[in-house]
Residue frames relative to the residue before (quaternion, step in Angstrom):
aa qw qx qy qz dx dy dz
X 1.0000 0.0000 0.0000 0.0000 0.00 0.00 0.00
X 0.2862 -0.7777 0.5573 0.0529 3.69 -0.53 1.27
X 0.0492 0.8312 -0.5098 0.2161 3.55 0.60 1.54
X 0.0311 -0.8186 0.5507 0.1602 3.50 -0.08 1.12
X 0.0534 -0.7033 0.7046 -0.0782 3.50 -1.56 1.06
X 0.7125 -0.4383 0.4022 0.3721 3.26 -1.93 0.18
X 0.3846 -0.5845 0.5671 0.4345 3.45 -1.28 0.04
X 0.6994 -0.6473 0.2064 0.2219 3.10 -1.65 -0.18
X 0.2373 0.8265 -0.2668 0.4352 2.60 1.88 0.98
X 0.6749 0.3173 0.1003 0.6587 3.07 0.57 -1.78
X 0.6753 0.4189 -0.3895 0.4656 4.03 0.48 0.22
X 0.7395 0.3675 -0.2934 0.4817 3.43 1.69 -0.08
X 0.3588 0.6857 -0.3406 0.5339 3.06 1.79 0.10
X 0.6594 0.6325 -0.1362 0.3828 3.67 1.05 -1.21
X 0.7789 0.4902 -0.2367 0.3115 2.77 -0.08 -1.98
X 0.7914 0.2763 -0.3646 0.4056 3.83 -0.13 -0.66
X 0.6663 0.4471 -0.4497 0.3922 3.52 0.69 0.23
X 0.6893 0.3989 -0.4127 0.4421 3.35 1.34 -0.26
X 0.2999 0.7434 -0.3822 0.4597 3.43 1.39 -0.37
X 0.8020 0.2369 -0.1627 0.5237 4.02 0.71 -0.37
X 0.7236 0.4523 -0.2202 0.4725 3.49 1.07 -0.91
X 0.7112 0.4177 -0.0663 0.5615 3.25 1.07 -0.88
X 0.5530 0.6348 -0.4246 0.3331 4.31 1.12 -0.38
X 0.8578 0.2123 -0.0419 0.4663 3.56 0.96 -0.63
X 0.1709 -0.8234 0.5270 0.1228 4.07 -0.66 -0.09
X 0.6261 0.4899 -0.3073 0.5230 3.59 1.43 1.07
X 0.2172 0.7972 -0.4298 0.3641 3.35 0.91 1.20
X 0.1409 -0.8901 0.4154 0.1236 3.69 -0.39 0.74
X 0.1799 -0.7401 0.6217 0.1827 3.32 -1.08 1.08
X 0.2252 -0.7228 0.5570 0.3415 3.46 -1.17 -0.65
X 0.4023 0.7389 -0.5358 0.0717 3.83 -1.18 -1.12
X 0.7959 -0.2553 0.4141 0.3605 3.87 -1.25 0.27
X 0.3169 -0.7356 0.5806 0.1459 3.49 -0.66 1.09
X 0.2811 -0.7832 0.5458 0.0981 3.57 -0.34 1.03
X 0.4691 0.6031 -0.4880 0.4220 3.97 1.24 0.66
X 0.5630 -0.5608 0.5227 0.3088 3.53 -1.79 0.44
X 0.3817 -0.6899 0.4941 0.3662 3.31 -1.15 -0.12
X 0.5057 0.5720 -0.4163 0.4938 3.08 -1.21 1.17
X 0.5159 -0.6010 0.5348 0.2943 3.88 -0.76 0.63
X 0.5359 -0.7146 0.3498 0.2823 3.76 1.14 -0.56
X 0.7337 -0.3931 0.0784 0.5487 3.59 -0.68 -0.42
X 0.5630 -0.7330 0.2794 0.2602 3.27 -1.26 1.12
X 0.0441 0.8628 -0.4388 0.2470 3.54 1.63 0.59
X 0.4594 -0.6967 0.4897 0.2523 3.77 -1.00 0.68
X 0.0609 -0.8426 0.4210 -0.3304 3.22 0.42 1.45
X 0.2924 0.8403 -0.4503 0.0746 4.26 -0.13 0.61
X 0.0057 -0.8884 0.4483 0.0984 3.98 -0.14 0.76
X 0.1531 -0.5954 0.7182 0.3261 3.67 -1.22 0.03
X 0.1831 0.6781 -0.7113 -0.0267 2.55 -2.00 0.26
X 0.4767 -0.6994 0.3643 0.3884 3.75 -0.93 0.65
X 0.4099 -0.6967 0.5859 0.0584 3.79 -1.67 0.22
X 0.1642 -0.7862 0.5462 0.2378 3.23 -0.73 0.62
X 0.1456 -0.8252 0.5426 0.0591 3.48 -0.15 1.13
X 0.8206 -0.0438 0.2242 0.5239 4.24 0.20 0.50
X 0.7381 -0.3908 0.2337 0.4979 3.33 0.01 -0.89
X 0.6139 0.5632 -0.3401 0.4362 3.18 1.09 0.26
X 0.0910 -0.7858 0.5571 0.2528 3.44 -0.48 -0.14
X 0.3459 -0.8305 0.4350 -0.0381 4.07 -0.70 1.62
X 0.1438 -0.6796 0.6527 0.3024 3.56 -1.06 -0.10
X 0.1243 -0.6612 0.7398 0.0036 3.39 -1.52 1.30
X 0.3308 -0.6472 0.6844 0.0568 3.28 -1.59 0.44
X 0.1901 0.6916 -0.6953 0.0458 3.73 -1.17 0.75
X 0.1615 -0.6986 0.6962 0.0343 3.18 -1.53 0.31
X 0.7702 -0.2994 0.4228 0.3719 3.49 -2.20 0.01
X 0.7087 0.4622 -0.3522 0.4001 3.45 0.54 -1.13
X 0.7498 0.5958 -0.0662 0.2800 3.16 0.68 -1.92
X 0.0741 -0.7977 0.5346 0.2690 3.60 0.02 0.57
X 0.8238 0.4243 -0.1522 0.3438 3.68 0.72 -0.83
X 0.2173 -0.8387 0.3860 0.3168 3.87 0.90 1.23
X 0.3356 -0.7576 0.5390 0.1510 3.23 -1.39 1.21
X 0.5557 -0.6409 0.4944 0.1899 3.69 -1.14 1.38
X 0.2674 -0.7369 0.6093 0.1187 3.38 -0.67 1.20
X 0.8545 0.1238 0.0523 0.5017 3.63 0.46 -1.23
X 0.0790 0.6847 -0.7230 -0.0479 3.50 -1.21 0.54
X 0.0173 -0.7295 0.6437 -0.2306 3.27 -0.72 1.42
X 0.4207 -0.6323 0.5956 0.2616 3.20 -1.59 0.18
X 0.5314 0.4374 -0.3211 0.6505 3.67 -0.67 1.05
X 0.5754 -0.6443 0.4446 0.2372 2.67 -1.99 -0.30
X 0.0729 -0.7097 0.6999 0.0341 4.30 -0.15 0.48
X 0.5088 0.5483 -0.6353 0.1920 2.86 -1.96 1.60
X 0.5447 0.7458 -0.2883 0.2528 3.16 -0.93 -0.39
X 0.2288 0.9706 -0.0526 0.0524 2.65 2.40 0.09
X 0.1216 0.6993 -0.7028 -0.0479 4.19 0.11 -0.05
X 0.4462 -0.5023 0.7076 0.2188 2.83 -2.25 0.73
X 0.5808 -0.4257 0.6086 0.3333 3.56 -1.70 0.43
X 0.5136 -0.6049 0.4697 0.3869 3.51 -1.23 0.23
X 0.6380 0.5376 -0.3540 0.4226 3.71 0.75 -0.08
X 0.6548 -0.5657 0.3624 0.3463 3.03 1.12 -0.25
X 0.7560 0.4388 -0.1274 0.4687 3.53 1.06 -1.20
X 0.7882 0.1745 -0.3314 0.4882 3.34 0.23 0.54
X 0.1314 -0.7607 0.6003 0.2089 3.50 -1.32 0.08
X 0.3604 -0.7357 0.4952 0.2892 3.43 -1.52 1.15
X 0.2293 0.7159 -0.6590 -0.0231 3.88 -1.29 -0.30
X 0.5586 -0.4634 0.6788 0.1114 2.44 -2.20 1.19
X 0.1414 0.7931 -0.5755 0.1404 3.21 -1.09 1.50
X 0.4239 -0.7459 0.4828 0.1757 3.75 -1.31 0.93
X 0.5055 0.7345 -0.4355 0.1240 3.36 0.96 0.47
X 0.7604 0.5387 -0.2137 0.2933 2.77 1.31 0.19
X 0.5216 -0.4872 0.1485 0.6845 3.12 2.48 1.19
X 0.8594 0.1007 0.0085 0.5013 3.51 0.83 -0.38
X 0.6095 -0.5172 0.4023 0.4463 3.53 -1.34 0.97
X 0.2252 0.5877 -0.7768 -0.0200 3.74 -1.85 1.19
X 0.7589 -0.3900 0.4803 0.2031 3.29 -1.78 -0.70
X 0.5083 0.7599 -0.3903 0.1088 3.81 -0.25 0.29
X 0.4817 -0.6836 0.4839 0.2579 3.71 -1.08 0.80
X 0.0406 -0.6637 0.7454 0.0471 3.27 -1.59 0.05
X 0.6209 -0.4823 0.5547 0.2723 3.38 -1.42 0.87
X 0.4094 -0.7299 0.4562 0.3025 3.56 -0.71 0.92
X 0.6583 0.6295 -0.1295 0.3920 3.10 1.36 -0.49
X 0.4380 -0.7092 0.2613 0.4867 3.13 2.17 0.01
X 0.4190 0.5748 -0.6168 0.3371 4.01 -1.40 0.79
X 0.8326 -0.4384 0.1423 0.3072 3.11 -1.46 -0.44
X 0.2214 -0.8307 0.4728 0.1934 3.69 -0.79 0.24
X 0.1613 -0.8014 0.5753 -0.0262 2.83 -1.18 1.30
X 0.7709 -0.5517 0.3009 0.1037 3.40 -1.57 0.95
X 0.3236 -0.7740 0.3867 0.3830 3.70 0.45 1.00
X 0.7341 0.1297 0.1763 0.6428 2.85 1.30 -2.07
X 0.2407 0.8009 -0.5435 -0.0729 3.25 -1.71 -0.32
X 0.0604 -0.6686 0.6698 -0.3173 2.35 -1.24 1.43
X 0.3828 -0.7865 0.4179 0.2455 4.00 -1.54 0.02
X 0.2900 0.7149 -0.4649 0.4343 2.76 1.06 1.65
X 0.5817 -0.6752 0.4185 0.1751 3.31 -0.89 0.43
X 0.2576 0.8237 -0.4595 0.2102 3.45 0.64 1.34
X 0.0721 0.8797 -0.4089 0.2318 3.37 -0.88 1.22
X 0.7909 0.3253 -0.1101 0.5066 3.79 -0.83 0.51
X 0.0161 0.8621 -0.4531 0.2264 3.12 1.16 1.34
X 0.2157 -0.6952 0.6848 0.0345 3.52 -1.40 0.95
X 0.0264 -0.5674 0.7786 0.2666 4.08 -1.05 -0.15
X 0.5860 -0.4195 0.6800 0.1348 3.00 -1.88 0.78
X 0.5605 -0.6542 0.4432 0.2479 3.50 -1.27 1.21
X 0.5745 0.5159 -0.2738 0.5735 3.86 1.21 0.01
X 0.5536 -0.7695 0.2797 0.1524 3.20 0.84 -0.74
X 0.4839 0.6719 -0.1016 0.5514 2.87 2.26 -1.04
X 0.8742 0.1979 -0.0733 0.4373 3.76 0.84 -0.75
X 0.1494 -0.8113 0.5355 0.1809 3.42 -0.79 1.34
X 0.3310 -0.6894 0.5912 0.2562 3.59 -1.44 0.63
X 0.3342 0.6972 -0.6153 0.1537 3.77 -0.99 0.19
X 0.4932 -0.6050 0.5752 0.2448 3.09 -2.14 0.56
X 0.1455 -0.7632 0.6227 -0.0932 3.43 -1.27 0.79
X 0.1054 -0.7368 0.6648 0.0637 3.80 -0.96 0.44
X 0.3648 0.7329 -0.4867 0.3048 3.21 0.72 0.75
X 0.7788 0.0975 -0.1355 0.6047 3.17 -0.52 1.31
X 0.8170 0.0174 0.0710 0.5720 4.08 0.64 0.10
X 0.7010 -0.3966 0.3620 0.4693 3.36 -1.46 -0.27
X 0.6170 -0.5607 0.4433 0.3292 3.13 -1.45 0.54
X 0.0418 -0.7603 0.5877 -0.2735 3.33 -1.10 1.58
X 0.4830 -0.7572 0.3774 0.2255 4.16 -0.99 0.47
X 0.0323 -0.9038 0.4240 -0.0478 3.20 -0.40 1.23
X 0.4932 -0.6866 0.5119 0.1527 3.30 -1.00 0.57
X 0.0191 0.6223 -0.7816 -0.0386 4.27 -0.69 0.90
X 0.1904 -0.4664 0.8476 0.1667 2.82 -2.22 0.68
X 0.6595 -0.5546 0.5057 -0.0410 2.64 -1.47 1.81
X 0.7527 0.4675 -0.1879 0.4238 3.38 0.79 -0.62
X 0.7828 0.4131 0.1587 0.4375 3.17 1.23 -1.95
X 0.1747 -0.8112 0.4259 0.3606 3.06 1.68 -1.05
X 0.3420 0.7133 -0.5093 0.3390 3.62 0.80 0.25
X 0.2254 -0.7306 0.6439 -0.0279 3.05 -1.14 1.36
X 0.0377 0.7129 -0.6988 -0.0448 3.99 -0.85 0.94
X 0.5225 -0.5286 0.6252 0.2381 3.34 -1.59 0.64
X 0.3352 -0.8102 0.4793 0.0394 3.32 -1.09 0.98
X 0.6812 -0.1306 0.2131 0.6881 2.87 1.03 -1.86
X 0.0197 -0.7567 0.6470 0.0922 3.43 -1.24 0.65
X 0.0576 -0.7074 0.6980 0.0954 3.97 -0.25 0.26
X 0.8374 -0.2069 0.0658 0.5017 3.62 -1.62 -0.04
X 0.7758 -0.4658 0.3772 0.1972 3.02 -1.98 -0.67
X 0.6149 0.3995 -0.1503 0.6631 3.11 1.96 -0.49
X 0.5079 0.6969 -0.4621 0.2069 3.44 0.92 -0.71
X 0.0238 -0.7229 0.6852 0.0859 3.86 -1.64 0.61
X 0.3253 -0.6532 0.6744 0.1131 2.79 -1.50 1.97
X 0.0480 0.7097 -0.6763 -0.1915 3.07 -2.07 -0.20
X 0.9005 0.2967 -0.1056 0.2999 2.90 -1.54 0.18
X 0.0608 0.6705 -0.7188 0.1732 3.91 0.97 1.14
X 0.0536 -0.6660 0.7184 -0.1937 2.59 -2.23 1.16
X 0.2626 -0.7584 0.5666 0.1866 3.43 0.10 1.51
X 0.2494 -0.7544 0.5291 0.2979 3.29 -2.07 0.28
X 0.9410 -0.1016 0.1343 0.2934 3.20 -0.69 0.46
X 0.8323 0.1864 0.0917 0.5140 3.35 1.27 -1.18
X 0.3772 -0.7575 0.3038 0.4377 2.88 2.47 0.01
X 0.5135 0.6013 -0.5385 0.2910 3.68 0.72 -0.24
X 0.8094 0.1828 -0.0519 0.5557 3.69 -0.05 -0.73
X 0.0006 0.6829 -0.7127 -0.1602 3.55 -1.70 0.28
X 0.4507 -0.6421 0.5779 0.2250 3.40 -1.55 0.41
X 0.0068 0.7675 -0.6380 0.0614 3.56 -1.16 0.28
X 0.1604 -0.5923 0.6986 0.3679 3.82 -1.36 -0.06
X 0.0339 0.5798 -0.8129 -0.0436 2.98 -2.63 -0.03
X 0.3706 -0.6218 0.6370 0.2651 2.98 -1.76 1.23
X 0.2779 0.7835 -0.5558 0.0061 3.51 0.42 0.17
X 0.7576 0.0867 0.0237 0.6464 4.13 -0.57 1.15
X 0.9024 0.1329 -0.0924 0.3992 3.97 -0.17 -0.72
X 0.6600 -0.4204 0.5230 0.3379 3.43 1.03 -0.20
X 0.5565 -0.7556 0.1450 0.3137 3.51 -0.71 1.22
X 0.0256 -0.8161 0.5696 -0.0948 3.74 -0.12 0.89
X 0.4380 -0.6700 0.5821 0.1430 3.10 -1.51 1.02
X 0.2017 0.7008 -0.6650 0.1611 3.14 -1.46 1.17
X 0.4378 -0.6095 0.6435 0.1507 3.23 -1.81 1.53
X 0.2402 -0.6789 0.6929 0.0352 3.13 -1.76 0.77
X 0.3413 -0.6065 0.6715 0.2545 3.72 -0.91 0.85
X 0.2988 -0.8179 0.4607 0.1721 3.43 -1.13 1.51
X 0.4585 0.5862 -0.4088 0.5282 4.00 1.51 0.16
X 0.8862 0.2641 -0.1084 0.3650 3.43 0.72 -1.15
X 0.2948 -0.7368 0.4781 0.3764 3.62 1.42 -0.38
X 0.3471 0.5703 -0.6540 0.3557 3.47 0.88 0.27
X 0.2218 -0.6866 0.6920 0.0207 3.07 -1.82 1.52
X 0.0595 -0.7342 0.6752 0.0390 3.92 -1.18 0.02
X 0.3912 -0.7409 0.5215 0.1615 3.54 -1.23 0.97
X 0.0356 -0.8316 0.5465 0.0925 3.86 0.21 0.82
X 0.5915 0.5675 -0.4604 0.3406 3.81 0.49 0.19
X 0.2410 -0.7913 0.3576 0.4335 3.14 -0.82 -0.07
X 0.5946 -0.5921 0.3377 0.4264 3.58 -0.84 1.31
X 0.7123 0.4226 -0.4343 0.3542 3.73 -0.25 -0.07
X 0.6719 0.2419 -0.2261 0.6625 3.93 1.02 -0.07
X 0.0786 -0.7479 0.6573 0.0493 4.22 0.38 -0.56
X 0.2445 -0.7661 0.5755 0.1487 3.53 -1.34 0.27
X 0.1469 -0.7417 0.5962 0.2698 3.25 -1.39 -0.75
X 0.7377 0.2670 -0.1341 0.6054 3.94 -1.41 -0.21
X 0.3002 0.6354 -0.6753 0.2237 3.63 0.20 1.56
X 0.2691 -0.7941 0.5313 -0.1211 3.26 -1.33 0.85
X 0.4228 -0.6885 0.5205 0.2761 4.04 -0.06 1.58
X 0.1105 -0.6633 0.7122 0.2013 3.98 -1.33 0.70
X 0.9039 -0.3648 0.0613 0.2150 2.77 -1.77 1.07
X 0.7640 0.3027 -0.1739 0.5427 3.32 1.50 -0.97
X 0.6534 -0.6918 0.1361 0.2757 3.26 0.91 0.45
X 0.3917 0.7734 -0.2856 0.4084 3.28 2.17 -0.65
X 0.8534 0.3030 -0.0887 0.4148 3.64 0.55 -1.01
X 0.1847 -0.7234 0.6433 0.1695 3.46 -0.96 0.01
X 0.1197 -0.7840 0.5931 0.1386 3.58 -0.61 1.06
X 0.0912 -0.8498 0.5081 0.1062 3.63 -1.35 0.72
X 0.3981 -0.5707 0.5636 0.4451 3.77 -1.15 -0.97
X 0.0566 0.7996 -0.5917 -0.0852 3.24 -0.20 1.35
X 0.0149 -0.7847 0.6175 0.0528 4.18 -1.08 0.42
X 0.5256 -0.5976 0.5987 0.0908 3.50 1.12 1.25
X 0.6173 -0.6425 0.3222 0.3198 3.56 -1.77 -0.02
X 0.8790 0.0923 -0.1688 0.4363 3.40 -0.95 0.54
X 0.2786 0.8370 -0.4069 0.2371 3.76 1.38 0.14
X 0.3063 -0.7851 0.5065 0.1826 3.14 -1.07 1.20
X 0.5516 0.3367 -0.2939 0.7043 3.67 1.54 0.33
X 0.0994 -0.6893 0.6845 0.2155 2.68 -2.30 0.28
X 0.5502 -0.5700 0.5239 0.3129 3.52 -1.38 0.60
X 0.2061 -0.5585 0.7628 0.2524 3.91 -1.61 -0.26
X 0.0961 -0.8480 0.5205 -0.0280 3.56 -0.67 0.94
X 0.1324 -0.7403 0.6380 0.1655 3.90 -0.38 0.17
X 0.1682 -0.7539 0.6341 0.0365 3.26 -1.01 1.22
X 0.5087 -0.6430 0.5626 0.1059 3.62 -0.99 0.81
X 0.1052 -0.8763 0.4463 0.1475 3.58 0.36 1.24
X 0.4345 0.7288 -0.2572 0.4624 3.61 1.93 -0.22
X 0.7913 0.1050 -0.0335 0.6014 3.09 0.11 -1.67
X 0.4472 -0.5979 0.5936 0.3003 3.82 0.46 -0.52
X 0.3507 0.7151 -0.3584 0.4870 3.68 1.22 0.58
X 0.0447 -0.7746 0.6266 -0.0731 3.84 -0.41 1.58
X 0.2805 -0.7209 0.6338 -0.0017 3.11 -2.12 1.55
X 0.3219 -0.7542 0.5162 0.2472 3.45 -0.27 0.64
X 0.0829 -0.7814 0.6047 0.1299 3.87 -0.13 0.86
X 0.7788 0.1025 -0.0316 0.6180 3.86 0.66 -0.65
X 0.3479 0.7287 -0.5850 0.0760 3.01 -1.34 1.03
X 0.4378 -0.6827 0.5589 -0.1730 2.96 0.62 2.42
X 0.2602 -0.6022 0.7506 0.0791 3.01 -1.85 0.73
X 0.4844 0.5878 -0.3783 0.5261 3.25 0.76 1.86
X 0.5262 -0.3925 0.5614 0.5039 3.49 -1.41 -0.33
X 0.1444 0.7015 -0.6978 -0.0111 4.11 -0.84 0.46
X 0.0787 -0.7135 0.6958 0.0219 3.71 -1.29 1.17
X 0.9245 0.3335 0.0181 0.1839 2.86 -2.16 -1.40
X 0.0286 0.8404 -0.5226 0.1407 2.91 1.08 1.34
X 0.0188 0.7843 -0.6188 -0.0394 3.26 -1.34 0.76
X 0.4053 -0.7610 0.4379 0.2547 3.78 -1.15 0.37
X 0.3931 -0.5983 0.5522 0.4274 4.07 -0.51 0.66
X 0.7967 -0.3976 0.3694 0.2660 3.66 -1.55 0.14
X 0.7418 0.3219 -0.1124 0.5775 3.32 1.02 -1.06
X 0.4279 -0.7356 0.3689 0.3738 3.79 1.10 0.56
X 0.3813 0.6911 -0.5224 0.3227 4.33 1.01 0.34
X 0.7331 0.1025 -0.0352 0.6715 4.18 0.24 -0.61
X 0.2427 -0.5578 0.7865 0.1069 2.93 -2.33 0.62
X 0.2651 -0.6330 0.7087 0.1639 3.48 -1.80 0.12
X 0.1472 -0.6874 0.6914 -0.1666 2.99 -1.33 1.17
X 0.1880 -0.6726 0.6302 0.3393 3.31 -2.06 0.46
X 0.1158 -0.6825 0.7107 0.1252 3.72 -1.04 -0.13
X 0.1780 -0.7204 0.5931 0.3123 2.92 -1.60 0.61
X 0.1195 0.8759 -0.4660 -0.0365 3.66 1.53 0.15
X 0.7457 0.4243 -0.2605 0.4428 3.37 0.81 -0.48
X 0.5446 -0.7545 0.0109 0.3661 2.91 1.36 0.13
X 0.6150 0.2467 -0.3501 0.6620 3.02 1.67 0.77
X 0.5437 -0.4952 0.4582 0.4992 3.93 -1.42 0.78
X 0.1550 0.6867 -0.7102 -0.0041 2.47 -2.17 1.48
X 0.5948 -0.5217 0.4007 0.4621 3.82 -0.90 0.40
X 0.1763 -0.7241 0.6658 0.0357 3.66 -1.39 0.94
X 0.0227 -0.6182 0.7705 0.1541 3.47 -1.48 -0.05
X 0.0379 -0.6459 0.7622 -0.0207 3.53 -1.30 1.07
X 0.3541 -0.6720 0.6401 0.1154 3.28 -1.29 1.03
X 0.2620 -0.8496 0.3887 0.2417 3.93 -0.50 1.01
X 0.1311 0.8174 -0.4785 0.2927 3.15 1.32 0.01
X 0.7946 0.1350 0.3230 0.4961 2.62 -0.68 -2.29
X 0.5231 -0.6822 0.4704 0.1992 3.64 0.29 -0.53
X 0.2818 0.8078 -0.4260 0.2942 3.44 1.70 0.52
X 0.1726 -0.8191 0.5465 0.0240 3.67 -0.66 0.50
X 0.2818 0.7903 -0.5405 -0.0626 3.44 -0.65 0.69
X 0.3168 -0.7871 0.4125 0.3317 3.61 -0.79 0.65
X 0.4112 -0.7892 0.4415 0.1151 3.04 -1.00 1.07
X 0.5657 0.5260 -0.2120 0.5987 4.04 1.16 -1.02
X 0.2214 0.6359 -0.7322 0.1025 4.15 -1.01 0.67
X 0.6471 0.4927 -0.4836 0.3235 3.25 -1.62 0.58
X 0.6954 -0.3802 0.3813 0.4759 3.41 -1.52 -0.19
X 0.8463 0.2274 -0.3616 0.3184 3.24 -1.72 0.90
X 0.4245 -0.6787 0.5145 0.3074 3.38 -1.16 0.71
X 0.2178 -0.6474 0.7213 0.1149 3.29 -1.84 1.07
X 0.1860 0.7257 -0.6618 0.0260 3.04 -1.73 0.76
X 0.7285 0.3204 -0.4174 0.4386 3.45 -1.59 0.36
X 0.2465 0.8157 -0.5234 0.0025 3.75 -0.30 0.97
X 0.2033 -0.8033 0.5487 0.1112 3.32 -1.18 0.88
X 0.7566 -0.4655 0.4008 0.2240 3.49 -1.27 1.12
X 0.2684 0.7021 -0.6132 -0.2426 3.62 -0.28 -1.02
X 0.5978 -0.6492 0.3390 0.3260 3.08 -1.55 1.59
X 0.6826 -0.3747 0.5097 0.3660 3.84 -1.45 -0.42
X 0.2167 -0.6750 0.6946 -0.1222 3.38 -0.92 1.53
């Protein structure tokens, strides 16, 4: 595996400053929501994303049409983490009802859920592949947590990536064309993003090692990799788009706030995000154009991790 990383120079030079800036991704900023009022343009347009409802934590759904978001799950525990299938009709999530991290779908459209796998391992943070045929997700089954690949068809499971023994990935995120997925790991430096060629397991570090990131995500056209970057000791974080070409980085969001979980709308024009800028996590829509922003999520409980669903 052809993992580029610091030498060992400049990785001890690092480590205890990233070791604080870089150990965690739930720090809180505050300040003045910089968003219009209103849900925004009236474009066909429809996210999940999860809720904290009491003690639980749910998946709700809301859309252009829909003024009032409709509750997909009411479980005990915690449901989220959500991706849509590429058709549109189903949705994945990573869920704790069952004393312990598994896998399970639900009709996007709301009904019962059922259980990808199981087993008492720790499997989570599921991707579908742009075909449809292949799930991505993390798992400690059988070893340290590490990225794997299900065929969808077969049930065959290949190891992707493994890095140390302690290491924690997050967030895989196929691109576009299925060749490559992104992901973070603290592996040796503290969490950093890196893409992995999915024929070859060849991996590559695209952050840069002095700030690393986390919860990166492929936009629509595949060129970029958006992330959560918070650099060292920062009481905000930025959403960045890294150039996977030139190695060239856009700041799309940089709130005076905690800002994550960027997602992209179907047609690659607006992204979703949480923020707590207002002071507690809500769902955003930011139009990339221009940078317009409306929040979409109001009321009690924090929302976070939204996902697009594709065109039907």
């Amino acid at each position: 595996m052809n993992v580029s990383r610091a030498g060992p120079g400049l990785l001890t030079a690092v480590v205890v400053a990233l070791s604080a800036g870089l150990g965690g991704c739930d720090r809180r900023g505050g300040g003045a929501p910089p968003v219009e009022e209103g849900t925004g343009p009236g474009a066909a347009w429809e996210l999940v994303y999860d809720l904290k409802v009491g003690d639980n934590t749910d998946l709700f759904a809301i859309s252009a049409e829909e003024a009032t978001p409709r509750r997909l799950t009411e479980a005990p525990g915690y449901d989220g983490m959500a991706r849509y299938t590429p058709d549109g009709e189903t949705i994945v999530f990573s869920s704790k009802r069952t004393g312990h991290w598994q896998l399970f779908e639900i009709p996007a459209e709301g009904g019962k859920a059922r259980q990808i796998r199981t087993n008492r391992a720790t499997e989570y943070q599921a991707d579908p592949s742009g075909d449809g045929k292949t799930l991505a997700f993390l798992t400690n089954l059988d070893g340290p947590e590490r990225l794997v690949l299900l065929d969808l068809a077969t049930s065959d499971l290949r190891e992707l990536v493994r890095h140390g023994r302690k290491t924690i990935f997050g967030n895989p995120s196929w691109s576009p064309d299925g060749r490559r997925i992104t992901f973070s790991s603290n592996w040796r430096i503290g969490h950093q993003i890196y893409v992995v060629d999915v024929a070859s397991a060849e991996t590559r570090r695209v952050s840069p090692i002095a700030s690393g990131g986390c919860e990166p995500r492929f936009t629509r056209d595949g060129r970029r990799v958006c992330y959560v970057s918070r650099g060292h000791l920062r009481q905000t974080s930025r959403l960045v788009a890294h150039d996977l070409e030139t190695g060239e980085e856009e700041v799309l969001v940089d709130w005076p706030a905690m800002n994550y979980d960027p997602a992209f709308s179907p047609d690659g024009t607006e992204m979703a995000f949480a923020s707590d800028v207002s002071g507690a996590f809500a769902i955003y829509r930011q139009r990339l154009s221009d940078g317009r922003a409306w929040r979409v999520t109001h009321g009690p409980g924090e929302a976070r991790y939204p996902d697009y669903r594709p065109k039907r």
